[in-house]
MDTraj code that builds the backbone (N, CA, C; nanometers):
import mdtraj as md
import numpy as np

residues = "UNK UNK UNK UNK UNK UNK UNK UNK UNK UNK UNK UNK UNK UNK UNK UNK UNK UNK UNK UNK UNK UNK UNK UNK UNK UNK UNK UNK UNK UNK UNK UNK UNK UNK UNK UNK UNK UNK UNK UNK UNK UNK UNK UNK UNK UNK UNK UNK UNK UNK UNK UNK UNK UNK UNK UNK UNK UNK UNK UNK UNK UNK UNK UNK UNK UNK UNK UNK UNK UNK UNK UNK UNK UNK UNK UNK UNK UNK UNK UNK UNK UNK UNK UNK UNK UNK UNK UNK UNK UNK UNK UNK UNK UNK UNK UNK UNK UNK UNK UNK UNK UNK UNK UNK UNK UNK UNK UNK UNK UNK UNK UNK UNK UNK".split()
xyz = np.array([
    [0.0813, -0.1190, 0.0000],
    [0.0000, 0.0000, 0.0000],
    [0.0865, 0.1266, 0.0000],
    [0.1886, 0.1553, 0.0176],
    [0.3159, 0.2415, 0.0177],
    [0.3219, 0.3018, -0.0935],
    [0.3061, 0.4159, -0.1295],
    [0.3286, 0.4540, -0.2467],
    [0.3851, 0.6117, -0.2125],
    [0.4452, 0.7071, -0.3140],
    [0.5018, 0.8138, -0.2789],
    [0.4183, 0.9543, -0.2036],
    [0.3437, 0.8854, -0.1945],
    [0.2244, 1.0071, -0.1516],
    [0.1918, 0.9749, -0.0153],
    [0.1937, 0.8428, 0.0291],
    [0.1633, 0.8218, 0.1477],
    [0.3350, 0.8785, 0.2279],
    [0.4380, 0.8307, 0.1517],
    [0.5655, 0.8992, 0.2033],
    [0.6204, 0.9855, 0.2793],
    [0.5254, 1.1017, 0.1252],
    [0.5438, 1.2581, 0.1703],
    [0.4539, 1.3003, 0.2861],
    [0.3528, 1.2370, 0.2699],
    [0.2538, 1.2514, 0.3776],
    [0.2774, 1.2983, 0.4970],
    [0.3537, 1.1235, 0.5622],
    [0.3781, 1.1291, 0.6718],
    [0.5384, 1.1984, 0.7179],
    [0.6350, 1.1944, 0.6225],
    [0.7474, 1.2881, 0.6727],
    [0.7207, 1.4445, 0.6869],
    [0.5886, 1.4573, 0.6111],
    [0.5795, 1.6091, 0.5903],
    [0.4801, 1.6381, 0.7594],
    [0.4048, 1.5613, 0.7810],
    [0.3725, 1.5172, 0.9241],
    [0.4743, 1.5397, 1.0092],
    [0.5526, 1.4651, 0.9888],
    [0.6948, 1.4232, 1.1076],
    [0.7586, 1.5913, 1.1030],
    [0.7985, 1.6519, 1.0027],
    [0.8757, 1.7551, 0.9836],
    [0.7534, 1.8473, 1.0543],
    [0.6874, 1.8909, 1.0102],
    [0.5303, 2.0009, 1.0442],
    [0.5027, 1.9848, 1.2184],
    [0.5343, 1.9089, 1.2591],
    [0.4675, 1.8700, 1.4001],
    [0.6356, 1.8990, 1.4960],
    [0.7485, 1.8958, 1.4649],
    [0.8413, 1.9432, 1.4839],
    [0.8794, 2.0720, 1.4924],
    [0.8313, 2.1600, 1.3947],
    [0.8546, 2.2727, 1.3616],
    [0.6980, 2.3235, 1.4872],
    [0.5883, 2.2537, 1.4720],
    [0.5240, 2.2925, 1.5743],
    [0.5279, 2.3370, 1.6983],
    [0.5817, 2.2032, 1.7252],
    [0.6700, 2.1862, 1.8973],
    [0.7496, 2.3241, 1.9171],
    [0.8237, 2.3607, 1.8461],
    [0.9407, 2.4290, 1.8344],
    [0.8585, 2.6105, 1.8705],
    [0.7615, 2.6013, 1.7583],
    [0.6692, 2.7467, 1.7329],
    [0.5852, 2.7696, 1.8598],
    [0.5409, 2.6798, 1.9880],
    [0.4623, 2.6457, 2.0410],
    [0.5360, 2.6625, 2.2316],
    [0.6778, 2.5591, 2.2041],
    [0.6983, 2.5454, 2.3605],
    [0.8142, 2.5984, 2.3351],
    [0.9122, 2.7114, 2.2334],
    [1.0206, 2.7550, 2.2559],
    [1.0012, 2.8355, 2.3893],
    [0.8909, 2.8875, 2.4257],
    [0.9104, 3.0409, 2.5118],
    [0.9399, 2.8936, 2.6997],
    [0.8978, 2.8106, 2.6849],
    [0.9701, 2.6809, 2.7863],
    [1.1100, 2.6423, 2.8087],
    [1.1448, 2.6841, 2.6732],
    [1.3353, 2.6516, 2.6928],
    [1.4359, 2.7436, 2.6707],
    [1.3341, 2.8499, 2.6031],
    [1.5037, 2.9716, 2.5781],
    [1.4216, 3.0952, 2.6163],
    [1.5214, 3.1828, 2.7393],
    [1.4772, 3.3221, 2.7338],
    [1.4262, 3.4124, 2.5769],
    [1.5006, 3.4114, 2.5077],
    [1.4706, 3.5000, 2.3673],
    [1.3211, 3.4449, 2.3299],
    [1.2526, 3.3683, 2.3581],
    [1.1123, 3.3346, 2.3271],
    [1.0404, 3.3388, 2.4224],
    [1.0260, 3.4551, 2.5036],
    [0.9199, 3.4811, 2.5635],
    [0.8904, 3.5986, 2.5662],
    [0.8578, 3.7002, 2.4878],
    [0.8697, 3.8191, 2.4343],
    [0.7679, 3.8324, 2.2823],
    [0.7675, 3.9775, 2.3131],
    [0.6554, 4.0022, 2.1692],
    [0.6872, 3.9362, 2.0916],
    [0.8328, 3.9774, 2.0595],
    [0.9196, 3.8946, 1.9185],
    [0.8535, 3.7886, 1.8822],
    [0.8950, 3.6934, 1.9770],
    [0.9144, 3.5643, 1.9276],
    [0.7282, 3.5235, 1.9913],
    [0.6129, 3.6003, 1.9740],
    [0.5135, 3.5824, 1.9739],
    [0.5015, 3.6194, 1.7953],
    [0.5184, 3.6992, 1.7547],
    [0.5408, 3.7650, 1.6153],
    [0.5394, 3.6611, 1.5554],
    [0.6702, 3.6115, 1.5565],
    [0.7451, 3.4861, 1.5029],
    [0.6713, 3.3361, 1.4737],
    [0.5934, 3.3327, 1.5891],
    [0.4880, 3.2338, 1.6133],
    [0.3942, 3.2545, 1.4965],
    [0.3119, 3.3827, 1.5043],
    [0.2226, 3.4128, 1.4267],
    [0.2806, 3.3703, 1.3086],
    [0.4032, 3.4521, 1.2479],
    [0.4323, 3.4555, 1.1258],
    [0.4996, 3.2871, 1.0644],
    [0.5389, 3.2074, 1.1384],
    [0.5271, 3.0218, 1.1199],
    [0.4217, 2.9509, 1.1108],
    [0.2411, 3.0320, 1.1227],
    [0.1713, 2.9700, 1.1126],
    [0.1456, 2.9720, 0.9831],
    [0.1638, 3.0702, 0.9020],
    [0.1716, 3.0351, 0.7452],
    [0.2068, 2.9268, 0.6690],
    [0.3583, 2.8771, 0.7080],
    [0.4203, 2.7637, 0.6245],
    [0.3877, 2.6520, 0.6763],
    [0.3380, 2.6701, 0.8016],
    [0.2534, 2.5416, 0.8792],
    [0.1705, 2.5273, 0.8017],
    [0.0728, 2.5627, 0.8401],
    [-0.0853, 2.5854, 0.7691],
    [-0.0930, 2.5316, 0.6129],
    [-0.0004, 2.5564, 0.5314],
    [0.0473, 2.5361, 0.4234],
    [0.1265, 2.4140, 0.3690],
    [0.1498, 2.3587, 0.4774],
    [0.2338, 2.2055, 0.4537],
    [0.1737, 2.1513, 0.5164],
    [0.0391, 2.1695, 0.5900],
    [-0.0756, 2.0693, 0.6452],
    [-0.1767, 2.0442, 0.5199],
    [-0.1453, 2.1908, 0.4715],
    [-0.2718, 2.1785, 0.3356],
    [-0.2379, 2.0827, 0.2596],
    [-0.0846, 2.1087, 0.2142],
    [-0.0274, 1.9869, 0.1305],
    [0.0023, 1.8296, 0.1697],
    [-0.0163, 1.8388, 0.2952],
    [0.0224, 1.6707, 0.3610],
    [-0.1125, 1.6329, 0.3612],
    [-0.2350, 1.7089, 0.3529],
    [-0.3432, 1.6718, 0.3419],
    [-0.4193, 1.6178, 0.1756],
    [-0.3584, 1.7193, 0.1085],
    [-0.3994, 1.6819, -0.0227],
    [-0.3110, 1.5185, -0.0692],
    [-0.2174, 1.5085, -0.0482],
    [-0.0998, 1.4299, -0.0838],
    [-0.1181, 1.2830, -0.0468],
    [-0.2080, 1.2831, 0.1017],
    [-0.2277, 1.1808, 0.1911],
    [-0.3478, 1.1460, 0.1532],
    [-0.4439, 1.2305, 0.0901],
    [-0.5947, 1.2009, 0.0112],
    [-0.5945, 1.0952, -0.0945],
    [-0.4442, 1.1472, -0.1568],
    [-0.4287, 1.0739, -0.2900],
    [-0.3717, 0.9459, -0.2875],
    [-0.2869, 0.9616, -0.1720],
    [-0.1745, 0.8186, -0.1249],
    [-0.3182, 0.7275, -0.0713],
    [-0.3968, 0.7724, 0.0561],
    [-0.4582, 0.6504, 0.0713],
    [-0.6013, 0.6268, 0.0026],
    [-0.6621, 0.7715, -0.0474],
    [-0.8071, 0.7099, -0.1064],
    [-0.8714, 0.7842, -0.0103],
    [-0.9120, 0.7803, 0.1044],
    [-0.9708, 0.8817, 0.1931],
    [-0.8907, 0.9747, 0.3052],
    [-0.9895, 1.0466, 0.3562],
    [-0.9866, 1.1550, 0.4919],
    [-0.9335, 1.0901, 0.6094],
    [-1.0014, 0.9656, 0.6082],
    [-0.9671, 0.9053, 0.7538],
    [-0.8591, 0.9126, 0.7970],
    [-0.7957, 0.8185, 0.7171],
    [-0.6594, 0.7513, 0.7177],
    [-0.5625, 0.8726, 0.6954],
    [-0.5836, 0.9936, 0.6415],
    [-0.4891, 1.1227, 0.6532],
    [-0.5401, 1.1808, 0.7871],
    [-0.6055, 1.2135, 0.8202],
    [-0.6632, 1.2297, 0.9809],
    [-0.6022, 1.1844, 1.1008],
    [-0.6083, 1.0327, 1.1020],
    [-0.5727, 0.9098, 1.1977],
    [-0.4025, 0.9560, 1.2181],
    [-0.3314, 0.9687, 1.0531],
    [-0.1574, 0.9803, 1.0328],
    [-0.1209, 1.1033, 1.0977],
    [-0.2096, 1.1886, 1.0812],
    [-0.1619, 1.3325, 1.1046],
    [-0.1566, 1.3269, 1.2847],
    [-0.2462, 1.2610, 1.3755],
    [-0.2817, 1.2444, 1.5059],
    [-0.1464, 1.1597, 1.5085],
    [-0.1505, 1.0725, 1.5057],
    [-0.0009, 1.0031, 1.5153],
    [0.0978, 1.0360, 1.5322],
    [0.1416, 1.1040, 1.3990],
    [0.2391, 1.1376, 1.4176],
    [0.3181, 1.2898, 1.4772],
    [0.1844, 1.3651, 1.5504],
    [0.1592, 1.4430, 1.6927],
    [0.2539, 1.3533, 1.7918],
    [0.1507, 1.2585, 1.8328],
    [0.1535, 1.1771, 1.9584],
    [0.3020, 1.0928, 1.9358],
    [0.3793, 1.0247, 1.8463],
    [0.5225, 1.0658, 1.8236],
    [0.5742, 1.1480, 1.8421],
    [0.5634, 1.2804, 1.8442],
    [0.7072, 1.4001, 1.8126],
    [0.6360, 1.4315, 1.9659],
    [0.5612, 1.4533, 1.9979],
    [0.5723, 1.5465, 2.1290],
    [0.6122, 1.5159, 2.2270],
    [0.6183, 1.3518, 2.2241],
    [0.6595, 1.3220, 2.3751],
    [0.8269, 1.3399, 2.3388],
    [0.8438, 1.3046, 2.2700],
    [0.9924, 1.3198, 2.1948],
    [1.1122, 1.3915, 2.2590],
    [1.0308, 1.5375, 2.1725],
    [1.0788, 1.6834, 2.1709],
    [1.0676, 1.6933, 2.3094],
    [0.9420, 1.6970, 2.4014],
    [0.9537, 1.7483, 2.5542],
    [1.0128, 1.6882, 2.6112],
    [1.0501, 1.5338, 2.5756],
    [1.1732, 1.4671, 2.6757],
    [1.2825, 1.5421, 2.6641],
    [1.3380, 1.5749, 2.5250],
    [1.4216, 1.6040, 2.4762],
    [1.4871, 1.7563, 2.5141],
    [1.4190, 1.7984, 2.5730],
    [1.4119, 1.9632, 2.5538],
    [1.4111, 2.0242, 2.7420],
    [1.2521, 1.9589, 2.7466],
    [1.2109, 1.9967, 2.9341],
    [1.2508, 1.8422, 3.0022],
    [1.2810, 1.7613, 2.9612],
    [1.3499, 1.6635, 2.9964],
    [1.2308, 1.6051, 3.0989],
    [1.0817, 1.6177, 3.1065],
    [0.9775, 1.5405, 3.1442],
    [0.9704, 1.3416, 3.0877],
    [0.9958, 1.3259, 3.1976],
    [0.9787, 1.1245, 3.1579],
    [0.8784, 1.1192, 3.0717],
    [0.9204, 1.0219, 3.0116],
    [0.8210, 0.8961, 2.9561],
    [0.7383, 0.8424, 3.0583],
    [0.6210, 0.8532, 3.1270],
    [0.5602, 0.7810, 3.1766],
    [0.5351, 0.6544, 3.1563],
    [0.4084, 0.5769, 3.1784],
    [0.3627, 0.4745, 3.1698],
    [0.2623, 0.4732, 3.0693],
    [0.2249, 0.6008, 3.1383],
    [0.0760, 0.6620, 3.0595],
    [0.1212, 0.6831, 2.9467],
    [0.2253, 0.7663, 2.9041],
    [0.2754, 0.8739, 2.7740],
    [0.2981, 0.7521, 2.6672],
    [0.3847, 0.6782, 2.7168],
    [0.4430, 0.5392, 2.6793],
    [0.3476, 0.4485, 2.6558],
    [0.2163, 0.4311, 2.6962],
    [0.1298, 0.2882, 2.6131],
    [-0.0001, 0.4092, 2.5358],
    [0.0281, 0.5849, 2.5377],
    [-0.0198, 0.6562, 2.4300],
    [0.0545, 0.6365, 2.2907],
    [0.1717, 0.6196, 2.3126],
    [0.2474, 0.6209, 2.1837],
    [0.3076, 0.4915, 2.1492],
    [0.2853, 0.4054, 2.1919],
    [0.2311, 0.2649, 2.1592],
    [0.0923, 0.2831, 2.0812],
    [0.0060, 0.3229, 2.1146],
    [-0.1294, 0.3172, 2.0985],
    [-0.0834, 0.3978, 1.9058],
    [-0.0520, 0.4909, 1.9423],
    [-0.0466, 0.5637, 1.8162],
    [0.1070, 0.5076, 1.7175],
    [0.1256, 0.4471, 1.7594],
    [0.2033, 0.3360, 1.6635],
    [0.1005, 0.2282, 1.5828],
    [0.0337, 0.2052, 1.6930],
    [-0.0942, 0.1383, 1.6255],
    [-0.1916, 0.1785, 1.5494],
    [-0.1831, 0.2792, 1.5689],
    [-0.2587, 0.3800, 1.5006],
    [-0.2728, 0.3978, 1.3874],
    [-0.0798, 0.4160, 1.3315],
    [-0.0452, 0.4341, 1.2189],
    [-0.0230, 0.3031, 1.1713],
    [-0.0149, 0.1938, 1.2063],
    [0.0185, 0.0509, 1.1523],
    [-0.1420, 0.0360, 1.0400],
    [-0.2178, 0.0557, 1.1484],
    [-0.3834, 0.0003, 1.0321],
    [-0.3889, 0.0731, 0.9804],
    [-0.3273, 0.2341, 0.9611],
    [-0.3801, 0.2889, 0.8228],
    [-0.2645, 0.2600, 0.7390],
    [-0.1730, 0.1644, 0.7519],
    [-0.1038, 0.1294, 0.6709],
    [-0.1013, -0.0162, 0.5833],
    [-0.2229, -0.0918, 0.6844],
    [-0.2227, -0.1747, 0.5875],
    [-0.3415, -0.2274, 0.5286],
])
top = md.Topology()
chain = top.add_chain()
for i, resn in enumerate(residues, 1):
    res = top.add_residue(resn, chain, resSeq=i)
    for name in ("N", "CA", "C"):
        top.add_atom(name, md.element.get_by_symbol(name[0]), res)
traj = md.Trajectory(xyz[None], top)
């Protein structure tokens, strides 16, 4: 079922939800983002966001055939990057809880893959 559209889909997912994290909880890890500025900044990243959701949406329409299954990928691969990035960053554990969520959304993405 893999084809180049489902690909772009989900890296454009993986990349978009990164750049999220980033637009979202910088003013959590660096002084220089908590200020008008880098409220500005926010605003002005929701463009190319917004815009590579449009396209991971159209792309993921075509890769699987419906909404769902671009819906379901896009939630996923959220529930991947965030626990990620905030380990990574605010250095908050992996729970138990966080940990059989992103299990869950591994699963998630497995059935719309096959």
């Amino acid at each position: 079922m893999f084809n180049k559209y489902i690909v772009m889909t989900v890296l454009l997912f993986f990349v978009n939800n990164i750049i999220i994290w980033y637009q979202l909880n910088s003013q959590l890890v660096w002084e220089w983002a908590k200020g008008p500025k880098a409220i500005l900044l926010s605003c002005l990243m929701g463009i190319p966001i917004s815009y590579m959701f449009w396209i991971a949406t159209k792309w993921g329409y075509q890769g699987f055939g419906n909404l769902w299954a671009v819906r379901f990928m896009g939630f996923s691969t959220s529930m991947l990057t965030f626990p990620i990035m905030t380990y990574l960053y605010l250095g908050e554990a992996i729970t138990l809880k966080t940990g059989i969520t992103v299990i869950l959304a591994i699963i998630i993405m497995l059935l719309q893959l096959i």
